[in-house]
Legacy VTK file of the C-alpha trace (Angstrom):
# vtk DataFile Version 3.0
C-alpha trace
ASCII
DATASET POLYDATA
POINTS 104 float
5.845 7.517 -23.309
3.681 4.297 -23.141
0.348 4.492 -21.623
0.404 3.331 -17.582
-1.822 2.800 -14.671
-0.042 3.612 -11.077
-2.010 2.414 -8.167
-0.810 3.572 -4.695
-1.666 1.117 -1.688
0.049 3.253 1.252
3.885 2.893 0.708
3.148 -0.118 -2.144
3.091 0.785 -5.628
1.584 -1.299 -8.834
2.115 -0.152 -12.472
-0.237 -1.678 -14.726
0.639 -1.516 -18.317
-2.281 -2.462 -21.183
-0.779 -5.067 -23.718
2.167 -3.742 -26.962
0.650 -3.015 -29.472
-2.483 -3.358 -28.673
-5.616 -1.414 -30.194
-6.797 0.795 -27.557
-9.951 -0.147 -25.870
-13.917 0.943 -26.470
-15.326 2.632 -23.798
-18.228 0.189 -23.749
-15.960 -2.889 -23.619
-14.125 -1.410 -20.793
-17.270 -0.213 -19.056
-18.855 -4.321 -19.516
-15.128 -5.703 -18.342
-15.174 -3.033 -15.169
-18.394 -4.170 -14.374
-17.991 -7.887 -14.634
-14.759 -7.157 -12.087
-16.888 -5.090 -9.844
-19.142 -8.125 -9.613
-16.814 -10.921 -9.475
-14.884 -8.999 -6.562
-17.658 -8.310 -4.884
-17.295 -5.167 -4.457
-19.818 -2.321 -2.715
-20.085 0.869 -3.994
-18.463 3.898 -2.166
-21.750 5.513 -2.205
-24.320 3.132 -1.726
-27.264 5.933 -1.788
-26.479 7.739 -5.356
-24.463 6.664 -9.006
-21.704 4.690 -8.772
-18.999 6.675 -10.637
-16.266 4.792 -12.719
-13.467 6.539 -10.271
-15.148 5.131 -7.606
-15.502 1.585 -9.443
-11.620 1.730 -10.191
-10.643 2.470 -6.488
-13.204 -0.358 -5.167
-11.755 -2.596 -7.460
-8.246 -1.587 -7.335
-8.731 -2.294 -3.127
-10.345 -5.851 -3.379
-7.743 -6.868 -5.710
-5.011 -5.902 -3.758
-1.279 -5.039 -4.632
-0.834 -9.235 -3.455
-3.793 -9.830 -6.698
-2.177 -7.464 -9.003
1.270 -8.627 -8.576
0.562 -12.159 -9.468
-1.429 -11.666 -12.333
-0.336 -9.824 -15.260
-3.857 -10.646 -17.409
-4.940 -8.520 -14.800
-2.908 -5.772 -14.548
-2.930 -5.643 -18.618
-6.570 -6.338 -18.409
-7.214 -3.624 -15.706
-4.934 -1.098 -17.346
-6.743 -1.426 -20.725
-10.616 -0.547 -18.629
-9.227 2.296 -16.640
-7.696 4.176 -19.538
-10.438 4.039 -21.851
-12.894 4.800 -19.185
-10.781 8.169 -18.305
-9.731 9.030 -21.611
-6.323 8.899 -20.612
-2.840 7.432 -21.105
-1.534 8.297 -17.798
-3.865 7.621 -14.945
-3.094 7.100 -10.882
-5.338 5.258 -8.743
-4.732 6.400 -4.779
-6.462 3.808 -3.412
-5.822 4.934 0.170
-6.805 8.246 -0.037
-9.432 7.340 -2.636
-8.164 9.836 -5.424
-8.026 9.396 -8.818
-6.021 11.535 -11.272
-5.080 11.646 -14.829
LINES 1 105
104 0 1 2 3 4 5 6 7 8 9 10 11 12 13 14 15 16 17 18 19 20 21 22 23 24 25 26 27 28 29 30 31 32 33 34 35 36 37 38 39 40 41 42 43 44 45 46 47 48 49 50 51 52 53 54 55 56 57 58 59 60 61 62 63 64 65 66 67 68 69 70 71 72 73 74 75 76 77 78 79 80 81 82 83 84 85 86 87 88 89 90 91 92 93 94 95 96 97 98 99 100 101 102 103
C-alpha cells in the first residue's frame, strides 16, 4: 500500500500522494516546508494563546488551501503529502478538516 494523505472538506475528499519513488522526507525539512506554508497562507493558529501543534498546522493549512487549491496543484498535494507524513510518522494519515481531527 503506498503512503497517502486523505483530507475531508464536508462531503469533498482530496488524496494527496508524496512523489514515486521518492526518499521519504526529514522531519526538519518537513517542519521548515510546513512552516513556510503556514506563512505564505496566512494562516492563524487554532490556539492563539499556547503551542501551535503540527495537527493543528496541517488542518489550518489544509483549510486555507482549500479542496479548489489542492485540486489544481499537484506540487502541492505531493509537496503537502511529503510534510504531513514525516511530521506524523506515518504512511497513512487523514486530515478532517471540518471537524478538525487528525488521525493516522
Amino acid at each position: 500500500m503506498s503512503a497517502s494523505v486523505r483530507l475531508s472538506f464536508g462531503p469533498a475528499e482530496v488524496i494527496c500522494h508524496p512523489p514515486e519513488g521518492a526518499a521519504p522526507d526529514s522531519v526538519e525539512n518537513a517542519r521548515r516546508w510546513l512552516d513556510e506554508q503556514f506563512t505564505a497562507y496566512e494562516c492563524e493558529p487554532l490556539n492563539p494563546l499556547g503551542k501551535v501543534l503540527t495537527k493543528d498546522k496541517l488542518i489550518v493549512l489544509a483549510e486555507a488551501i482549500g479542496v479548489r487549491g489542492f485540486e489544481a496543484d499537484a506540487a502541492l498535494r505531493q509537496a503537502f503529502a511529503r510534510a504531513a507524513i514525516a511530521m506524523l510518522g506515518s504512511d497513512s494519515v487523514h486530515i478532517d478538516v471540518d471537524a478538525r481531527k487528525v488521525s493516522f
